[in-house]
C-alpha positions in Angstrom: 89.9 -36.7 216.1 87.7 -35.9 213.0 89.5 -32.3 212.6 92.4 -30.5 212.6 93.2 -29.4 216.4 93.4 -25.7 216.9 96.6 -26.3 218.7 98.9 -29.2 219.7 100.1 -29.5 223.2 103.4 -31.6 223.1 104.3 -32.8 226.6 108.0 -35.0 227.0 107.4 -37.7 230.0 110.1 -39.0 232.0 109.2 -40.9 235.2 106.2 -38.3 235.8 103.1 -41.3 236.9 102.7 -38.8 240.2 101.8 -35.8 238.0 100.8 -36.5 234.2 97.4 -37.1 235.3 96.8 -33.6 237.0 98.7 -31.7 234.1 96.2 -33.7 231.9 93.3 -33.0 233.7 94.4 -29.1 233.5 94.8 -29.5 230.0 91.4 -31.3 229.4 89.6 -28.1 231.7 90.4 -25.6 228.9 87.7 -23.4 227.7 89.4 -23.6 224.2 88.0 -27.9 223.6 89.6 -28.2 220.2 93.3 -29.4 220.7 95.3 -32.8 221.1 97.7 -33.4 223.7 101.2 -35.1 221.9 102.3 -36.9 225.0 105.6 -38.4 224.5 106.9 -41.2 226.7 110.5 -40.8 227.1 111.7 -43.7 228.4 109.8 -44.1 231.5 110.4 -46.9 234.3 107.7 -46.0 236.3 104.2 -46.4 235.6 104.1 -43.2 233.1 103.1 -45.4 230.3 100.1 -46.7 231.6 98.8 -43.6 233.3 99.2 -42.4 229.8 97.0 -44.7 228.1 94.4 -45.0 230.3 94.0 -41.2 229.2 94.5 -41.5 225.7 91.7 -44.4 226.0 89.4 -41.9 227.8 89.9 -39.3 225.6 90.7 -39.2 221.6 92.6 -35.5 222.4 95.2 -37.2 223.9 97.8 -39.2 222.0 100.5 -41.2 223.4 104.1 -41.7 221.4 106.5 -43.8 223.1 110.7 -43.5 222.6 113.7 -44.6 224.8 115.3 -42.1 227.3 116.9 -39.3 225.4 116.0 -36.5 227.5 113.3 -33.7 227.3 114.6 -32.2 224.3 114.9 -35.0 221.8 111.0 -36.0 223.3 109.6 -32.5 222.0 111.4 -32.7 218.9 109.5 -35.8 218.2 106.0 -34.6 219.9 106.6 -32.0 217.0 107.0 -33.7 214.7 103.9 -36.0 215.5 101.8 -32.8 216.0 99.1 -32.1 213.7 97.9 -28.7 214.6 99.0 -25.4 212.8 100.2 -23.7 216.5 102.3 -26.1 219.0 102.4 -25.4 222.5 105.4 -26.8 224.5 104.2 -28.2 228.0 106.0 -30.2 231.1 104.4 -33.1 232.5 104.2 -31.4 236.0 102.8 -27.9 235.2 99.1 -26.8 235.2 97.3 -24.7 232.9 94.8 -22.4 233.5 91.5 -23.2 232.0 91.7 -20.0 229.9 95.1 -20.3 228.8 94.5 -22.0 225.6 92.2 -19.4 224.8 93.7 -16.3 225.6 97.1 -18.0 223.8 95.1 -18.4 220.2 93.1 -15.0 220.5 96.3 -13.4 220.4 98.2 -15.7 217.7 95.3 -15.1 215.2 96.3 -11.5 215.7 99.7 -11.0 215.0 102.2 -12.0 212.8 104.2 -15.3 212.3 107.0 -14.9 213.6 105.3 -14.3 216.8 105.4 -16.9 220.3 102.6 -15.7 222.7 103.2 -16.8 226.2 102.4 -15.1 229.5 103.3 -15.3 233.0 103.1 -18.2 235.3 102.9 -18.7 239.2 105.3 -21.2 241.2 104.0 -24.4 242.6 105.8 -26.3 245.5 105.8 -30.6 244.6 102.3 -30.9 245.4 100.8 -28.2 243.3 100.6 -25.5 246.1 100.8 -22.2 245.0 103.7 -20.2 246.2 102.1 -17.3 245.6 105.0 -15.9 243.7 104.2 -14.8 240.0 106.7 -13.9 237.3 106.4 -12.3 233.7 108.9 -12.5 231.1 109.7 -9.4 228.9 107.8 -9.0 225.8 108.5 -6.9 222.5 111.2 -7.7 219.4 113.8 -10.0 220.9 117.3 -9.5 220.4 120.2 -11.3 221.2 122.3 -9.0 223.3 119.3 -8.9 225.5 118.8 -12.4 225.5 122.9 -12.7 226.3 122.1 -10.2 228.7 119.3 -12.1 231.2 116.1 -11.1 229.4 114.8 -14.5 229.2 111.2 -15.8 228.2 109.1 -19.5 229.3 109.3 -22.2 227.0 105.9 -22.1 227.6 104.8 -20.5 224.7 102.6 -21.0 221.6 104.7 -21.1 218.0 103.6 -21.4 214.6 104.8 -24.9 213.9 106.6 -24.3 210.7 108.3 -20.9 212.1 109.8 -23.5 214.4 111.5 -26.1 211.6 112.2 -29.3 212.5 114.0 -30.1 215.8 114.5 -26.6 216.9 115.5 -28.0 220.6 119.8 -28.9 220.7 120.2 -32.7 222.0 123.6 -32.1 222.2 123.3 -29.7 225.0 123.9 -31.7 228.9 121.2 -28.8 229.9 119.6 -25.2 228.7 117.5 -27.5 226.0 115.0 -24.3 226.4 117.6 -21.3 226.8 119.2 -22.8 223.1 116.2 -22.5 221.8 115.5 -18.7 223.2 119.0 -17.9 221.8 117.7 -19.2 218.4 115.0 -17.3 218.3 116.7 -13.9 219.5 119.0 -14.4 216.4 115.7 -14.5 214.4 114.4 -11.5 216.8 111.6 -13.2 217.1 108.6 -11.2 218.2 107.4 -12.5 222.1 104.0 -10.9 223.0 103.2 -11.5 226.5 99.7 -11.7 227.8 98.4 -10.0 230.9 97.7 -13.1 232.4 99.5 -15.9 234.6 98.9 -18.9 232.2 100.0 -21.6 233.9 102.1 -23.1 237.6 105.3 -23.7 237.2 105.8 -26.6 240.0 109.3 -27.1 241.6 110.3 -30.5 242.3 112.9 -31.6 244.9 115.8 -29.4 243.7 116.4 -30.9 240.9 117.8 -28.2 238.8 120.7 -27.7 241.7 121.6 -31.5 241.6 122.5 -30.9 237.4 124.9 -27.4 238.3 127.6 -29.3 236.7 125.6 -29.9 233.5 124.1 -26.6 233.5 127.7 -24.9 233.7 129.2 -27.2 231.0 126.1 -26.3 228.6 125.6 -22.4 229.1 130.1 -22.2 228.5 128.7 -23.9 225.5 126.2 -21.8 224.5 127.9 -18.3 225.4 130.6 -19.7 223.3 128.4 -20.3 219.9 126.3 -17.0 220.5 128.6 -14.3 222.6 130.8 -14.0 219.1 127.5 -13.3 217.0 126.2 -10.4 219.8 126.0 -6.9 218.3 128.3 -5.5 221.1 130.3 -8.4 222.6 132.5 -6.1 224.8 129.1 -5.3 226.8 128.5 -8.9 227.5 132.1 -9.5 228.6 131.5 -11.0 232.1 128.1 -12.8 231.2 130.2 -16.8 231.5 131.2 -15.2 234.7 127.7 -14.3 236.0 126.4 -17.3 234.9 129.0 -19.6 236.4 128.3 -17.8 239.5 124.3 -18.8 239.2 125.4 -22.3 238.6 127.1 -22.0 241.8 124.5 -20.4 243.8 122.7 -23.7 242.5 125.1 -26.3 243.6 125.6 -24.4 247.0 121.5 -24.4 247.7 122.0 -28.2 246.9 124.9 -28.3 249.3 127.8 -28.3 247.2 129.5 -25.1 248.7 132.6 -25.9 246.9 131.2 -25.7 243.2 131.7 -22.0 242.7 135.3 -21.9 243.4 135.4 -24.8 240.1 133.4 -23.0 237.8 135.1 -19.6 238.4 138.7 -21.6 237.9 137.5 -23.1 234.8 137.4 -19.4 233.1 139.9 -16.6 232.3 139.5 -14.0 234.8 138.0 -11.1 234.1 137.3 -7.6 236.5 134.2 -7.5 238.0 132.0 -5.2 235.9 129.0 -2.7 237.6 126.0 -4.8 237.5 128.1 -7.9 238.6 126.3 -7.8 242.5 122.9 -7.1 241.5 123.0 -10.2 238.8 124.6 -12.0 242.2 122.1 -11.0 244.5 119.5 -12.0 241.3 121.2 -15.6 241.0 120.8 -16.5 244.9 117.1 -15.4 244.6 116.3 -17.9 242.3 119.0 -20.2 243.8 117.0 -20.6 247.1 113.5 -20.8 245.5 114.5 -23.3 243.2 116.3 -25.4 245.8 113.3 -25.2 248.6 110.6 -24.3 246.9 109.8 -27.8 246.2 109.0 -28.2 250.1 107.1 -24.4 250.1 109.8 -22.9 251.7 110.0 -18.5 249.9 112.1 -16.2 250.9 109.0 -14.6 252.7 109.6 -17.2 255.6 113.1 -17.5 255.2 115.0 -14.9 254.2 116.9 -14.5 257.6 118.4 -18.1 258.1 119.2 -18.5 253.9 120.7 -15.0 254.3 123.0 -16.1 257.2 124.2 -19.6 254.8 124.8 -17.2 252.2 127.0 -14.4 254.0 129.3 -17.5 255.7 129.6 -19.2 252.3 130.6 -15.9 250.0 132.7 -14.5 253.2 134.8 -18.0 253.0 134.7 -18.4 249.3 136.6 -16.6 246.1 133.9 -13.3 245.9 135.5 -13.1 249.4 136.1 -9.0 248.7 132.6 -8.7 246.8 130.7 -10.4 249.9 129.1 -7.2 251.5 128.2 -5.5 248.2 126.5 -8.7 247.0 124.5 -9.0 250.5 123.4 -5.8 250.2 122.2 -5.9 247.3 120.3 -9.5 247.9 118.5 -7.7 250.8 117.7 -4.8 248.5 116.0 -6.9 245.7 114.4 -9.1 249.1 112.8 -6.2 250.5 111.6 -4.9 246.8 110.1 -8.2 246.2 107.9 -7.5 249.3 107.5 -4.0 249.0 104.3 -3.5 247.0 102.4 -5.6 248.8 103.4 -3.8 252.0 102.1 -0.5 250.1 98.9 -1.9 249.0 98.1 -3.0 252.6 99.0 0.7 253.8 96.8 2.3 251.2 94.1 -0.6 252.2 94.7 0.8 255.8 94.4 4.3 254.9 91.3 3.5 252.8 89.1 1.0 254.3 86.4 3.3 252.8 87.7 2.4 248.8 85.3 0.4 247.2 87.0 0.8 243.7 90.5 0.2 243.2 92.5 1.0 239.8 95.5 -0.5 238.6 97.8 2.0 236.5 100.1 0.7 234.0 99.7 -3.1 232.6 103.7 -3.7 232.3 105.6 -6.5 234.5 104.8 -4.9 237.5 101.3 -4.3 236.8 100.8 -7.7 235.8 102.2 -9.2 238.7 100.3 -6.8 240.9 97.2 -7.7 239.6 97.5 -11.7 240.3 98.1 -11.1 243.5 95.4 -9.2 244.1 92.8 -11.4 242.1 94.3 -14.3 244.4 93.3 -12.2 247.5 89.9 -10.8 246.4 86.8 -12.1 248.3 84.1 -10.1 249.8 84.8 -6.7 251.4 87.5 -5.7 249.4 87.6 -3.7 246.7 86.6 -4.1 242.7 89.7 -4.0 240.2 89.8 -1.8 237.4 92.7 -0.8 235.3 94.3 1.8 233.3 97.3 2.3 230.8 98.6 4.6 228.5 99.7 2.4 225.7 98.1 -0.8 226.0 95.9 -1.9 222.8 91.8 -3.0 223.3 92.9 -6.6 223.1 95.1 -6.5 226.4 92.4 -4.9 228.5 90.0 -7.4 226.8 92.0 -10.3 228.1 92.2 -9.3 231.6 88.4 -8.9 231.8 88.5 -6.2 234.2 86.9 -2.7 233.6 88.9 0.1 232.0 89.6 3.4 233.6 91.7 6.4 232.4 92.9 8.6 235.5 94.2 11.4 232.8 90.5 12.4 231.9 89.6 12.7 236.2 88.2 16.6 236.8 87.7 15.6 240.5 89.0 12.5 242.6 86.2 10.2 242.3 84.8 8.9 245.4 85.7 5.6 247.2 88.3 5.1 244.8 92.0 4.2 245.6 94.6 4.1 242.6 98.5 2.6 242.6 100.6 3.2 240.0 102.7 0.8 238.9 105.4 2.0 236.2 108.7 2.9 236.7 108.5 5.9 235.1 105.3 7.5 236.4 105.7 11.1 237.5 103.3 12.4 234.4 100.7 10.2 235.8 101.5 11.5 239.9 100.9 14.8 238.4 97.9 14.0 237.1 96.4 12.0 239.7 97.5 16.0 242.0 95.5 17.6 239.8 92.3 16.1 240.4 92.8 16.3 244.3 94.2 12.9 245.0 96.6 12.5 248.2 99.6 10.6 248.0 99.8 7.9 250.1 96.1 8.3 251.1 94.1 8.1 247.9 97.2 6.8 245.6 100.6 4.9 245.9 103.6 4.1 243.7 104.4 0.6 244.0 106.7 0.3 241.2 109.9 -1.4 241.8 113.1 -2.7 240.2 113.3 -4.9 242.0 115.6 -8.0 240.8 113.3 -10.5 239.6 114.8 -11.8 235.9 115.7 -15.3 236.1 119.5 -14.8 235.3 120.4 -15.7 231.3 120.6 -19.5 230.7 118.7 -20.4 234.0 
């Protein structure tokens, strides 16, 4: 390269000859052409090195480091070190980006300030690169710690300023949580995350291998709760958080069939009452369990909520959440059915509507965003054009999603063929609105909004 790269891409490879090339070849389909891949060969037994070269000889963007196994963390330590761009962008070797990601990423750096990561949401991928047609968006705004502490957790997939980062800002130390120790980091920093309206890139799940490493991923989040809880601004609230996590590492080991993990992990810690919030956080834990564990194979709770649900009810009724069993399972079939419910709703206001030619999106937060990837996915002829609306969103954001902008609070009349849903939370000032100008509810508009529980629980 002849020039400074706009951004470095720095991607740890261990063992990954069946993947690297596609999550190159995503990488090299960018709209954004100036940036240099850091590629660093951890170790690899398998042909990763020479897959590796055979790009970097094909393409001057791509560089190629080599080191012994030390694990993903030590390897992006040293891809960051070897990266020359201003912004660094930290990839896995089985991911994919979207073409525009690169793009969108930068248009938004150059805008804020730097102490700002810009990531976006992403869509899981079973082992082959299929999409699961499941998209998730982390929170955005000022980060704090509590929060962090508290499950309000980001992507490590996320564009830094290099030197806001330092050198090795990834803990070697750690068994496992390389990424949640640096989140943690940057909470302490209250770092600021803006989050595009966008799924950026697929995360792909491989084989259940995050439930085969519960025992490592217990050991490192005690670890980490017991370095951060102390510094938390109220550590009272966060209490119970060791004993929410060691439950998700054993939802994890019991997806991986190691029913017996739980009972270890809870014995391993002082007890402590079960706070409110514990059986929503449970019910949040198994969701991700499950996907985690079978995803891999492009198995969702969509096609198999009924038989995991029956695993799950035998192994908490037999287990030491014996007494919690029925509030957890209620809850897990409360965040199941939210997950599903909007697009239930959209396909009863499609039925309602088959005349809607025009239909607006209203309110651009997480449930807007993840709304509006699902329906780009299923767009094709005959159905409707997207717009969107939002009270509070700024010029760039509806730039970004390249859709057309609408603003529902200025309607004197409802305007023909058009069909609105309104995502938000809080969204009665908008209902009102939308009554005003002669729209039905449940005809011409819907509220899909839902809390449903879709956080990856803290230290995932």
């Amino acid at each position: 390269m002849t020039s400074r790269p706009d951004v470095s891409i720095v991607i740890p490879c261990h063992n990954a000859a069946d993947f690297i090339s596609a999550t190159l070849q995503s990488i090299q389909a960018q709209t954004l052409p100036d940036w240099e891949a850091v590629c660093v060969d951890d170790g690899s037994t398998d042909g990763t090195a020479n897959v590796l070269t055979q790009a970097a000889g094909s393409d001057p963007r791509i560089r190629v480091v080599q080191t012994t196994h030390r694990g993903a963390g030590a390897a992006r330590n040293l891809g960051l070190r070897h990266a020359e761009a201003e912004h660094v962008l930290f990839f896995d070797s089985d991911d994919l980006l979207q073409p525009f990601a690169l793009e969108m990423l930068m248009r938004v750096a150059n805008t804020c300030g730097p102490d700002c990561m810009v990531t976006g949401g992403y869509e899981l991928l079973d082992r082959n690169g299929r999409p699961l047609n499941i998209f998730r968006f982390p929170c955005g705004g000022r980060m704090s710690l509590d929060d962090q502490l508290r499950g309000n957790t980001t992507t490590v997939v996320a564009l830094f300023r290099k030197d806001y980062l330092g050198p090795d800002p990834f803990d070697t130390s750690l068994p496992a949580c390389i990424d949640e120790g640096l989140w943690l980091n940057l909470a302490s920093r209250h770092t600021n995350c803006c989050v595009l309206p966008r799924a950026i890139f697929g995360r792909r799940l491989r084989c259940g291998s995050i439930a085969h490493h519960a025992d490592n991923r217990f050991a490192a989040g005690c670890r980490l709760y017991a370095q951060w809880l102390p510094k938390a601004r109220d550590p009272d609230a966060l209490r119970d958080r060791v004993h929410r996590f060691a439950f998700f590492c054993g939802a994890l080991a019991f997806a991986g069939g190691r029913p017996e993990a739980l009972d270890t992990y809870l014995s391993a810690l002082p007890p402590t009452p079960i706070r409110d919030g514990f059986h929503t956080a449970a019910a949040g834990s198994l969701l991700w369990a499950f996907l985690f564990t079978y995803g891999a194979d492009g198995h969702t709770w969509r096609t198999r909520a009924r038989s995991w649900t029956a695993d799950i009810e035998a192994w908490l009724e037999a287990g030491p959440l014996e007494e919690h069993a029925a509030r957890i399972l209620a809850a897990l079939e409360d965040a199941v059915d939210a997950d599903h419910e909007p697009a239930r709703r959209v396909d009863a206001l499609f039925a309602r509507r088959p005349d809607a030619t025009r239909l607006v999106i209203y309110g651009l937060g997480t449930n807007g965003r993840t709304l509006l990837e699902h329906l780009r996915r299923a767009s094709g002829p005959g159905t409707p054009s997207l717009a969107v609306a939002d009270d509070h969103a700024d010029e760039l954001t509806f730039a970004l999603l390249g859709l057309p902008r609408e603003d529902p609070r200025r309607w004197r009349q409802w305007p023909e063929d058009t069909a609105v849903l309104i995502t938000p939370n809080d969204s009665q000032s908008m209902v009102d609105r939308l009554l005003q100008a002669g729209g039905r509810p449940g005809h011409d508009f819907v509220n899909v909004s839902t809390a449903a529980c879709r956080r990856e629980p803290v230290l995932c």
